[in-house]
C-alpha positions, -999 to +999 in steps of 0.1 A: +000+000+000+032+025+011+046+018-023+012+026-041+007+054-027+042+066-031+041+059-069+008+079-073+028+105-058+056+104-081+029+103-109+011+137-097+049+155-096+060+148-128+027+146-147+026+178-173+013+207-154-017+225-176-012+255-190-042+280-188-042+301-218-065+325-211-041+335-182-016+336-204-032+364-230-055+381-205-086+367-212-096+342-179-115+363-157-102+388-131-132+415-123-111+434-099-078+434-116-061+415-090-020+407-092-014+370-089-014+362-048+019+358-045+032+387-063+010+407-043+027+396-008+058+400-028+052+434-035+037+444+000+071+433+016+090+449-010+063+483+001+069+480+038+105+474+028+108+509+013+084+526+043+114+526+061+136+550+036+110+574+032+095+559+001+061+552-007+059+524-037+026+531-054+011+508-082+002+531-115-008+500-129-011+463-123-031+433-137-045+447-176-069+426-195-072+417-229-105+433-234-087+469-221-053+466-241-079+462-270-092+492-263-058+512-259-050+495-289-081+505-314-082+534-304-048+542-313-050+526-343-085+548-354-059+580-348-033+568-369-059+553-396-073+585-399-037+599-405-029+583-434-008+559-422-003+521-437-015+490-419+021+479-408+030+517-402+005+518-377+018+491-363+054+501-357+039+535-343+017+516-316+039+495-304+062+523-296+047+521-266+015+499-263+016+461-266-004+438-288-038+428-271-030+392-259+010+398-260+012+420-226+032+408-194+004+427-178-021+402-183+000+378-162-002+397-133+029+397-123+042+428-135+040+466-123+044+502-134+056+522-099+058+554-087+069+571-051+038+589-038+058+602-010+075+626-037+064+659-055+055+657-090+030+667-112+017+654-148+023+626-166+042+599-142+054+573-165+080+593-184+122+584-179+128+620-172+114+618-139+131+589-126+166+604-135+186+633-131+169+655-105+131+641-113+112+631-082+113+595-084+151+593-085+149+578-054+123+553-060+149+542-089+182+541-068+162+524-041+149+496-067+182+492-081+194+481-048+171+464-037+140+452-058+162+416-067+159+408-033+120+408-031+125+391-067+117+418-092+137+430-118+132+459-145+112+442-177+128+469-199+164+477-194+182+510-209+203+488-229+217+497-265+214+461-277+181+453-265+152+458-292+115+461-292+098+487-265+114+514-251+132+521-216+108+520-190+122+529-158+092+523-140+083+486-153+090+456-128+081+421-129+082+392-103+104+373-117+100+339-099+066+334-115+065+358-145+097+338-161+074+308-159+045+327-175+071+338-204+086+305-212+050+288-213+033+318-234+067+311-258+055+275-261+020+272-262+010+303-282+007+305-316+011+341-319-001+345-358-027+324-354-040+337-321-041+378-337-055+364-368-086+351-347-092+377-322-112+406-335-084+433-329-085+465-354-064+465-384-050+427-372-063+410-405-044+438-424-009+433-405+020+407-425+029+379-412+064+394-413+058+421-391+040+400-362+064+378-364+090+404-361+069+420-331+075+385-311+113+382-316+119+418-315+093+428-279+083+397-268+114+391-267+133+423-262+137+420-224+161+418-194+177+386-198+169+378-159+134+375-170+142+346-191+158+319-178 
């Protein structure tokens, strides 16, 4: 009986975990656009962490669905549509900054765009400028460099001359002990062409095949090495 039940054990560790793909492109449910639980405690110890050197880790944004990033994404594309602009030019404009619907880390939630609410600022938040030089969330950067590995985050897009895709984003962390698992498993069981060819996301049908597939090496892709392997 010992031995039974130690071989159904053995069957249950290594049997193929399932991977939910709607978690994966930001599409399984989440009403209150909640951070995956451990992430969340993650982050809270990382908060209290930085309480004690005068700086007040705020979440700008978390956990983003599908449905939302498609409606970043259409409506940018209706403003550059209306400009003239060529299917796969619209494209490379968007994704300047935006992510494909169904490609963001932010659906995994597991990554964060962070401010310090403790400082004084004014405008726009999420802009390098004010995380560098004498903007007011220099500290909040200094402090993360230092320490944010510890409570296992790392930045998700490095100032690096060799990376491509997105830009710098100074303020753009992800827990890396479950969002490396999310990365390697959306690599593997997505079909990226096939998946933007079915969803109903403006100008998608219109898109080449070269330039999707050039999104996903390029900023799928494009980020810190840490968040890889």
């Amino acid at each position: 009986m010992m031995r039974s039940c130690a071989f159904l054990l053995l069957l249950l560790l290594f049997q193929p975990q399932k991977v939910d793909i709607e978690k994966l492109t930001g599409q399984s449910p989440n009403p209150k656009n909640l951070l995956e639980k451990e992430v969340q405690i993650a982050f809270n110890l990382m908060k209290e962490d930085a309480a004690k050197n005068g700086i007040q880790i705020s979440v700008v944004s978390g956990y983003r669905s599908f449905k939302r990033q498609t409606q970043i994404w259409n409506r940018k594309y209706k403003k550059y549509e209306s400009q003239g602009l060529e299917p796969d030019a619209i494209f490379d404009k968007i994704v300047e900054y935006s992510t494909v619907p169904g490609t963001s880390r932010h659906h995994w939630g597991t990554d964060i765009d962070i401010i310090d609410t403790n400082a004084n600022y004014n405008g726009d938040v999420l802009v390098p400028s004010k995380f560098h030089g004498t903007g007011p969330f220099c500290k909040l950067k200094d402090w993360m460099e230092k320490n944010a590995s510890a409570h296992g985050f790392e930045l998700v897009y490095t100032m690096n001359d060799r990376r491509t895709g997105f830009k710098y984003e100074p303020w753009h962390y992800s827990y890396v002990p479950l969002s490396r698992k999310r990365y390697n498993n959306y690599l593997k069981h997505i079909d990226l062409l096939s998946f933007l060819r079915s969803e109903n996301i403006m100008g998608m049908d219109k898109i080449s095949d070269q330039r999707i597939q050039r999104y996903l090496e390029e900023h799928i892709k494009g980020v810190n090495p840490l968040l890889k392997n």
